[in-house]
N, C-alpha and C positions, 0 to 999 in steps of 0.2 A: 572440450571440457565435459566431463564423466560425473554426474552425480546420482547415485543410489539406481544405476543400470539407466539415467536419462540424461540421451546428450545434450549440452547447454552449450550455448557461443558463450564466447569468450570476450563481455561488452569493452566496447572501448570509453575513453573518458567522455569524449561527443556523445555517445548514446545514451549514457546515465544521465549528463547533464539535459538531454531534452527529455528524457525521460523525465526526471524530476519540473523541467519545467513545464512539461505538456498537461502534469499529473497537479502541478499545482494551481496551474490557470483553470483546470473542471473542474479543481478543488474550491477555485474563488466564484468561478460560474455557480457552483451547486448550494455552497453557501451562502450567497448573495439570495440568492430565490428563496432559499428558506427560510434567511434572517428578513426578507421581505415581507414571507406569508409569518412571521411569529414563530415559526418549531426550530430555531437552530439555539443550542445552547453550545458552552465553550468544551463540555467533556464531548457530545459528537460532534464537532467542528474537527478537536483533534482525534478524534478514530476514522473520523470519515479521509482525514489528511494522509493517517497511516495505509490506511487501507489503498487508496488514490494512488500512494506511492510505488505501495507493493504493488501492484498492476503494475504500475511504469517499468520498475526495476523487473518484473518477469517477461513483460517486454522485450526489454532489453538483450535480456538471458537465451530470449528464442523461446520461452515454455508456452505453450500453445498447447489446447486441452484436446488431442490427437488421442490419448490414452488415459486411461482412469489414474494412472501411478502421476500423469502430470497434473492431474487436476488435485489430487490428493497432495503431492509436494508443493502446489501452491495454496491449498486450503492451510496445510499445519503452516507454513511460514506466514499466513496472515493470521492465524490463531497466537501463532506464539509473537509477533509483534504487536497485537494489539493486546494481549496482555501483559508483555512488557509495557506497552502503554496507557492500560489500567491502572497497573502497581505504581509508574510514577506520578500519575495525576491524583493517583487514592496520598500516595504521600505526601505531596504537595500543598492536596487542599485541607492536611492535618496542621499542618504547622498555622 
């Protein structure tokens, strides 16, 4: 698989699912220690989630920071998921 001149594997369903679970057990490790010492609140619990994941799912993908173009397709796709994931918790905590 060919994305913007960077070859990516082509994950299978196994790999995403440990992906996500490997990404959410540091997610519960890193949480747990923070909501220990006092600094975890529930808006970075969930950015820290997103972000946790995206690693996993790049993972996944094979993107490994070999070159500047990979480290940059993995910077914007964690930019633009976690502002997808500002805008819903901004909307969320309006209602």
């Amino acid at each position: 698989m060919n994305f913007l001149g960077i070859t990516l594997r082509k994950p299978t369903f196994l790999s995403l699912t440990l992906a996500a679970a490997l990404s959410t057990l540091v997610w519960l490790i890193v949480i747990s220690i923070a909501n220990y010492h006092g600094a975890a609140d529930p808006e970075t619990a969930g950015a820290a989630l997103v972000a946790f994941f995206w690693g996993g799912v790049c993972a996944a993908l094979g993107l490994r920071f070999r070159q500047s173009r990979e480290m940059i397709l993995y910077v914007l796709g964690a930019a633009f998921f976690l502002t997808v994931y500002q805008g819903v918790y901004a909307a969320m905590t309006v209602i």
